[in-house]
C-alpha positions, -999 to 999 in steps of 0.1 A, spaced: 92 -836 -450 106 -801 -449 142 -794 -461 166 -783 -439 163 -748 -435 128 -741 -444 101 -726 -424 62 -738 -437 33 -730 -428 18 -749 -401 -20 -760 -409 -21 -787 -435 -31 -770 -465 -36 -809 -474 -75 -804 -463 -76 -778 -494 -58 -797 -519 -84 -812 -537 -103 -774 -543 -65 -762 -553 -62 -788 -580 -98 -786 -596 -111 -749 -586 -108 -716 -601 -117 -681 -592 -146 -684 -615 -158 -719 -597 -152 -704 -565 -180 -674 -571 -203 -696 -590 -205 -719 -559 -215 -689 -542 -239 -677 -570 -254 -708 -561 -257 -707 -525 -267 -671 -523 -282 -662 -552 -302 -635 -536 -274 -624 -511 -261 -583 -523 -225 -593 -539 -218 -556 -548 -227 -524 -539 -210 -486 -557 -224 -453 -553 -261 -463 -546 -259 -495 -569 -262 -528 -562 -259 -563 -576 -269 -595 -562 -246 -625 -566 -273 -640 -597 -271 -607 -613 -232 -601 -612 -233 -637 -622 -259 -631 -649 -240 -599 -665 -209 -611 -662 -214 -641 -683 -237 -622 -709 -200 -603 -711 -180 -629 -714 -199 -646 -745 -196 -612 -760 -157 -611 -755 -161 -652 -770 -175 -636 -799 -148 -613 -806 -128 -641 -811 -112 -644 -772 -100 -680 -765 -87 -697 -737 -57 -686 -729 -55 -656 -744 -48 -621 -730 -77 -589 -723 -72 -555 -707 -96 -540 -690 -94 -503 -684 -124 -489 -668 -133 -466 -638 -141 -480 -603 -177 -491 -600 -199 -522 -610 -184 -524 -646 -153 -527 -636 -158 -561 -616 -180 -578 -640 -157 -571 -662 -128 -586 -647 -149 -615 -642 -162 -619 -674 -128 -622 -687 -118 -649 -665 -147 -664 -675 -138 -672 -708 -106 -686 -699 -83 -660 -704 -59 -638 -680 -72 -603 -670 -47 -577 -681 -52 -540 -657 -48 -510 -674 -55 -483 -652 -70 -452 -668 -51 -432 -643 -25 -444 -655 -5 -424 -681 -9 -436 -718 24 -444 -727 31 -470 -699 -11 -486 -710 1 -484 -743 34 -506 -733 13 -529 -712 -9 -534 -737 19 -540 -763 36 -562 -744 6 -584 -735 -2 -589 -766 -41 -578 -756 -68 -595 -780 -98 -573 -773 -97 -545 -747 -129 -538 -725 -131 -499 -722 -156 -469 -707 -183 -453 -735 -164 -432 -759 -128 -443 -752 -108 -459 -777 -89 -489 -778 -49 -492 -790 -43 -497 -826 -46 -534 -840 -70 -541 -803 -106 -546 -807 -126 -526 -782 -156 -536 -763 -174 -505 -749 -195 -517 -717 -220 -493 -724 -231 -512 -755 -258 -536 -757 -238 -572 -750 -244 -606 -763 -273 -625 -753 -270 -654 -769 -262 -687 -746 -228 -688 -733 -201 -712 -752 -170 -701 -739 -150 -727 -723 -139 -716 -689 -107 -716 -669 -88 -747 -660 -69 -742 -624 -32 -743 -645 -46 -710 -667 -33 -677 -663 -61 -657 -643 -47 -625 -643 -9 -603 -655 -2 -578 -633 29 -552 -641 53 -549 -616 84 -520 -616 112 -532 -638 147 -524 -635 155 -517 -672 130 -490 -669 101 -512 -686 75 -526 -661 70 -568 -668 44 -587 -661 35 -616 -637 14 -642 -646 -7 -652 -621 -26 -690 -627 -55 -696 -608 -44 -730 -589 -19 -697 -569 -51 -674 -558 -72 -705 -548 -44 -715 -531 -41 -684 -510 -78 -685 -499 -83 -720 -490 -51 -710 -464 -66 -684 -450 -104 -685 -451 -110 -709 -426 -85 -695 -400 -95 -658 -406 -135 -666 -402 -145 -653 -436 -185 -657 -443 -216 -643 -464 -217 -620 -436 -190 -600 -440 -185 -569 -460 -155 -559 -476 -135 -529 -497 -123 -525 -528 -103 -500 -520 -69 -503 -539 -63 -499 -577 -70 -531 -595 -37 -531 -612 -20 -531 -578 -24 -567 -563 -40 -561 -527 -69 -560 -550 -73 -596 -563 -73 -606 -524 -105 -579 -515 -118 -586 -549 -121 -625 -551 -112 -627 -513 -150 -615 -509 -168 -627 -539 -150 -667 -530 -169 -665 -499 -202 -650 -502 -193 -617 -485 -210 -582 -500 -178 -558 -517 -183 -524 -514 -163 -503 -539 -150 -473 -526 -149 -443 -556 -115 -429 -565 -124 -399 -548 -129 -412 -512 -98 -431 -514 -81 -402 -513 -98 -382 -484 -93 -403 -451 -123 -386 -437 -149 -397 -463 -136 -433 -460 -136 -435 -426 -178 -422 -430 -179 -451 -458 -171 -477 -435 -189 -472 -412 -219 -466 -434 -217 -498 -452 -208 -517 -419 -174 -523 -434 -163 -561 -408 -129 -565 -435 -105 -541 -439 -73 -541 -462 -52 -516 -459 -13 -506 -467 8 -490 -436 3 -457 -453 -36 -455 -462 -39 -467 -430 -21 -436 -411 -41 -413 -432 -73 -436 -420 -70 -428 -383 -56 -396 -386 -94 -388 -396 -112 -363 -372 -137 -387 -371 -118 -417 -360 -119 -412 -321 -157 -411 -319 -153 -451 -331 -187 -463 -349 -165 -487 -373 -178 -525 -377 -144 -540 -386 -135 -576 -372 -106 -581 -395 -79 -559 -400 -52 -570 -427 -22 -551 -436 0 -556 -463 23 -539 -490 46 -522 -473 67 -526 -436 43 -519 -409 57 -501 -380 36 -511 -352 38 -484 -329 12 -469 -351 -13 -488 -344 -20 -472 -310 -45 -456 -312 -62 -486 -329 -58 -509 -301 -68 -484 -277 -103 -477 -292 -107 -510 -310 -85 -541 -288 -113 -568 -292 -103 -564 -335 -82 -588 -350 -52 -574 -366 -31 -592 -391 4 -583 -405 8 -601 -438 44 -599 -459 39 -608 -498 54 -604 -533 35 -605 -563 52 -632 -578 42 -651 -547 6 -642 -553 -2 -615 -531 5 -628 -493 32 -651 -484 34 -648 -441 11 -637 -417 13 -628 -382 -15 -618 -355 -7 -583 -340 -17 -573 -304 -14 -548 -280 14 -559 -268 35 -558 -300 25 -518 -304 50 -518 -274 76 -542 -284 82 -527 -316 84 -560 -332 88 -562 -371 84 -600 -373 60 -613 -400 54 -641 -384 54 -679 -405 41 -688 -440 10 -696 -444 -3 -732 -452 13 -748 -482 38 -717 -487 75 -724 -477 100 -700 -468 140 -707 -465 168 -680 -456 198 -688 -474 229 -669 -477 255 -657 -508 262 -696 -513 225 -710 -512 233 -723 -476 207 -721 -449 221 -688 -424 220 -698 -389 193 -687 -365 190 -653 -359 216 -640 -390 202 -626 -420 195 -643 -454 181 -637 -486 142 -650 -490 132 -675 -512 97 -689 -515 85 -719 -522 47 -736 -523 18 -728 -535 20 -693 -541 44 -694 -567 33 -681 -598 42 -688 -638 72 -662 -640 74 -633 -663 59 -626 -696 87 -629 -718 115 -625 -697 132 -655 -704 168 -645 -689 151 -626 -658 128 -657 -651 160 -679 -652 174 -654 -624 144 -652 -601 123 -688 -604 148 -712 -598 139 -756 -596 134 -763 -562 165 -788 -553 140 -808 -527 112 -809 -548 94 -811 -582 86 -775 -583 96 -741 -581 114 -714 -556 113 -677 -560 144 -660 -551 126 -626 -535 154 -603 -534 142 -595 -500 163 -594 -466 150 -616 -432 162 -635 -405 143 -661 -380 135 -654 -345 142 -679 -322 108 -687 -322 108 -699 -356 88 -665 -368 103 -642 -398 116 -607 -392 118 -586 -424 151 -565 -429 147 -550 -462 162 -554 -496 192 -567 -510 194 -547 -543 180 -513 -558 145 -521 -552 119 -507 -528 83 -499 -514 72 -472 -513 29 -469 -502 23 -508 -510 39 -505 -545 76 -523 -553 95 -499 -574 127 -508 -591 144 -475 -590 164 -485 -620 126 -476 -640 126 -440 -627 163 -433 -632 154 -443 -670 126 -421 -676 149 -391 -661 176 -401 -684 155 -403 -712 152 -363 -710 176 -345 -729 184 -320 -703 195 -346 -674 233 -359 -678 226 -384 -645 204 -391 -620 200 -413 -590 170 -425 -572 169 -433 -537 140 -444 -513 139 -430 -480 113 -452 -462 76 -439 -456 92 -402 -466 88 -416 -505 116 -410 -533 141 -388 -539 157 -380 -571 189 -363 -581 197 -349 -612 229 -334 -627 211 -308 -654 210 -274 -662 202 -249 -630 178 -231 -660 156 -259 -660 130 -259 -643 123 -288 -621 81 -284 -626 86 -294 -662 108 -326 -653 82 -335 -632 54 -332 -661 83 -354 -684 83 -379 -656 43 -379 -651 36 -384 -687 57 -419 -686 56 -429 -651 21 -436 -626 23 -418 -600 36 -441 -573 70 -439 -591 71 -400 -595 99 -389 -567 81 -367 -540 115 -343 -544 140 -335 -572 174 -318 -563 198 -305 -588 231 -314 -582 263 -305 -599 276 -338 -600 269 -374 -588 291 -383 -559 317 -413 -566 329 -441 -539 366 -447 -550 352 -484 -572 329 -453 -594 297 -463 -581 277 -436 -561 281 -428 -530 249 -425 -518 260 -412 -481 275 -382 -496 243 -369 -516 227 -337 -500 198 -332 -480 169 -337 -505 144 -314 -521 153 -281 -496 156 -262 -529 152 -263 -563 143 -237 -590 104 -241 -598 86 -223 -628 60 -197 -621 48 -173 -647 26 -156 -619 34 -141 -584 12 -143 -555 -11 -113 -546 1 -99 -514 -31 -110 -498 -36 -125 -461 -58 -155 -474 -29 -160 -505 0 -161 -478 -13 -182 -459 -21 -208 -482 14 -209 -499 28 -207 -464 7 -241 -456 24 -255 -490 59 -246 -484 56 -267 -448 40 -297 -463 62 -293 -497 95 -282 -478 101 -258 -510 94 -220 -522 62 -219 -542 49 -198 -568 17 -190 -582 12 -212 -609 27 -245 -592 6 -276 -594 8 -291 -558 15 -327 -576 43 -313 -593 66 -297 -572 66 -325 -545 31 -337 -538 13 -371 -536 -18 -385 -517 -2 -383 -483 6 -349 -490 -25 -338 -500 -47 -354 -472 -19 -336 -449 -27 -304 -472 -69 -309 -466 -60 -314 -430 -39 -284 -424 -61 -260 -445 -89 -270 -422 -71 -267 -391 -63 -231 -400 -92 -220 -401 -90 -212 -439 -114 -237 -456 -126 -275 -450 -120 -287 -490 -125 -318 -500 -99 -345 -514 -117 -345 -547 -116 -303 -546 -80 -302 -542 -73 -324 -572 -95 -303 -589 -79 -269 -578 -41 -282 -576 -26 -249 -584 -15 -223 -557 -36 -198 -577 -67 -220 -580 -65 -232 -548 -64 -199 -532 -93 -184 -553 -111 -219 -541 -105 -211 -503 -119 -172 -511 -150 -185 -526 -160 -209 -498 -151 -181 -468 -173 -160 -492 -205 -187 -493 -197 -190 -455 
């Protein structure tokens, strides 16, 4: 019986709840390994693996982690490159019973070398030639692995199958520990319903230390379908991706609200030719009206809006958009799935009236183990639930119900936000700035799909390009702000907190470093001109495009406009490569030169 006040997901998750209480990640792909041993399981770049070979070198990997002395239980980062490796890998671990630790190489090494740290990592499974941390046994996946027979013990459901690091407030990231029981959980709610099969074909598309991942990932491999896993490189240019899918015949796409305008922004996306079936979004607030254009060339696909926190294990509500929605505007995020719960409770824990907004808390199935370590913060956030024997996560987030007993998502209640499918504590980024001798204060703010903006009271002679390098050498780059003003103070409401109406319009100008000017050339004009538009700020020379102001977005936008122009078609991978005004440039020369 539901309390009062709490919204549940309407299919009995009952029929699953023997597979939840005995099944693992790991028992869910071996049951496929068994039905289709032959069936392709993975694909990368040419390569492929069937589901007995994945099976096969995973668990050759996973007796060579046993032999390092990894137990159940204990803790392994993984930080490799997207490709095969990276999911047998991932696998292997789990295998032996411990929890999967990510530890992105693009990552910077200060905030691996924290994750690891904090961890407490046994063995790290690393790329040829790179190095582990001090005190951390590396495995290199390019060495000969054990063959002996496998002894390891395996996961039990109640085992920790992966940590992901989410923002943290105090400006240290902390990690989620994620059991198995949650993840099976979430698939035996939604496979049946959403029509997943051996036939389908997914992406891996997002980082594996951002947790969309662990539902394309083990989402696919659970249920027989082939994973295609899309290189760094094409994740970034819309246009390759959008060839990729329809290429491999992609039928399940995962996508946040933001890779997902980039997506059909593609020049290629009018001429159709895509195989999807399943559209999921989640990560981030969808605004509807984007989605268009996809109804109008693609009505008969289903599209699913999905709202989720990582401590919730990756989806919590769902709701199936159509047409009609695109017109409506509607931001609903419809109910929970099966065995999740959702209630809306106000400042005194009471249920808020229909329609009235109220804090989320989630209860269910979903609900993960807590924080690593974070005894006071756990206390704060994963609280007994008072009708039951287990626990409720108090989200932070902002919702009301619709009379129709759906969810509408408001926002947050605190300094948090998300920002391209990533939640960022802005209390993180506002440390890192601090931490630089040269900023007195700073304040963060998010400004919705625009990204962040930072403002710093500093010296006018410092130069805002090498802040940004200080921030990219702690921070990924999700958390880097897309704009930096300089300020001579912070503004004060009259309680001494800041006054966040009263800050100026962001990023319009701030003093940038050059040590180079621009030859007065047609082809160098109008590529800085193209910058400046995108950027909104003066450029020199010698600016890097990701450090005065630009991100992914930016740069597909940048490929897009350069194109358009009639200056050069470069690719996503080239502009990375080329990220300075003055490389860029000579880039653009030397292609209207082969042409």
């Amino acid at each position: 019986m539901l309390a009062k006040g709490e919204i549940a997901g309407s299919a009995g998750i009952s029929e699953g709840r023997d597979a939840i209480l005995t099944s693992t990640i790991v028992s869910r792909f071996e049951r496929q390994v068994s039905t289709f041993p032959g069936h392709t399981a993975l694909t990368s770049d040419g390569s492929r693996l069937t589901y007995a070979q994945l099976h096969e070198r995973s668990s050759n990997l996973a007796q060579a982690i046993f032999e390092a002395g990894v137990r159940r239980g204990d803790r392994v980062g993984v930080s490799l490159r997207r490709g095969p490796e990276l999911v047998i890998a991932l696998l292997a671990v789990m295998k032996t019973g411990a929890a999967y630790v990510p530890l992105d190489p693009e990552y910077p090494l200060e905030r691996t070398r924290f994750i690891a740290e904090d961890s407490k990592i046994k063995v790290m499974v690393t790329q040829s030639g790179t190095s582990g941390f001090a005190g951390v046994r590396a495995i290199d996946m390019g060495s000969r692995l054990s063959m002996n027979e496998p002894t390891f013990e395996g996961p039990a459901p109640e085992d920790v199958a992966y940590i992901i690091y989410t923002s943290g407030s105090t400006g240290k990231p902390k990690g989620v520990l994620v059991p198995h029981r949650s993840v099976v959980a979430l698939f035996e709610a939604v496979e049946r319903n959403f029509g997943f099969s051996d036939d389908d074909v997914w992406t891996l598309f997002h980082s594996f230390a951002f947790d969309f991942s662990v539902w394309e990932m083990w989402g696919c491999l659970s249920t027989g379908g082939r994973l295609v896993v899309v290189p760094y490189w094409t994740t970034r240019d819309p246009a390759e991706f959008h060839a990729l899918l329809v290429r491999e015949r992609v039928t399940v796409l995962s996508q946040t609200p933001s890779a997902f305008t980039q997506l059909i922004a593609a020049p290629a996306f009018p001429g159709g030719g895509l195989s999807v079936r399943l559209l999921v979004f989640g990560g981030e607030a969808l605004d509807v009206r984007a989605l268009r254009s996809w109804f109008a060339r693609y009505p008969e696909v289903r599209v699913e809006n999905m709202y989720g926190i990582t401590e919730t294990t990756v989806h919590v509500t769902t709701r199936t958009l159509t047409s009609v929605d695109v017109e409506s505007g509607t931001r609903s995020v419809g109910v929970p799935l099966p065995g999740w719960t959702v209630r809306l409770l106000g400042p005194d824990g009471k249920r808020v009236p229909v329609g009235e907004p109220g804090e989320i808390y989630v209860g269910g199935a979903g609900v993960t183990l807590g924080y690593l370590d974070r005894p006071e913060l756990n206390e704060q956030r994963f609280l007994p639930d008072p009708d039951g024997n287990g626990t409720i996560y108090r989200s932070g987030d902002l919702a009301r119900e619709l009379p129709g007993g759906e969810i509408e998502y408001l926002g947050r209640l605190d300094d948090q936000v998300k920002v391209r499918g990533h939640r960022i504590e802005l209390g993180e980024i506002r440390a890192a700035l601090t931490e630089n001798p040269a900023v007195r204060a700073a304040v963060v703010v998010g400004n919705g799909s625009r990204g962040l903006d930072a403002y710093v009271v500093t010296s006018e002679s410092y130069g805002m390009a090498k802040l940004r390098r200080h921030l990219s050498e702690r921070l990924p780059a999700y958390l880097v702000p897309d704009t930096i003003t300089v300020i001579p103070e912070l503004p004060l409401t009259v309680n001494g907190k800041v006054d966040i109406s009263r800050l100026p319009a962001p990023g319009k100008k701030f003093p940038i470093e050059s040590s180079a000017g621009l030859p007065a050339e047609p082809i160098s004009i109008q590529v800085a001109a193209i910058w400046e538009e995108i950027l909104g700020v003066p450029v020199a020379a010698d600016d890097n495009f990701f450090e005065v102001g630009g991100n992914s977005l930016a740069a597909a936008r940048l490929a897009v406009e350069l194109a358009r122009s009639g200056l050069a078609d470069i690719t996503m991978r080239e502009l990375y490569l080329h990220a300075s005004l003055k490389t860029m440039t000579e880039l653009v020369r030397s292609k209207q030169k082969d042409d």
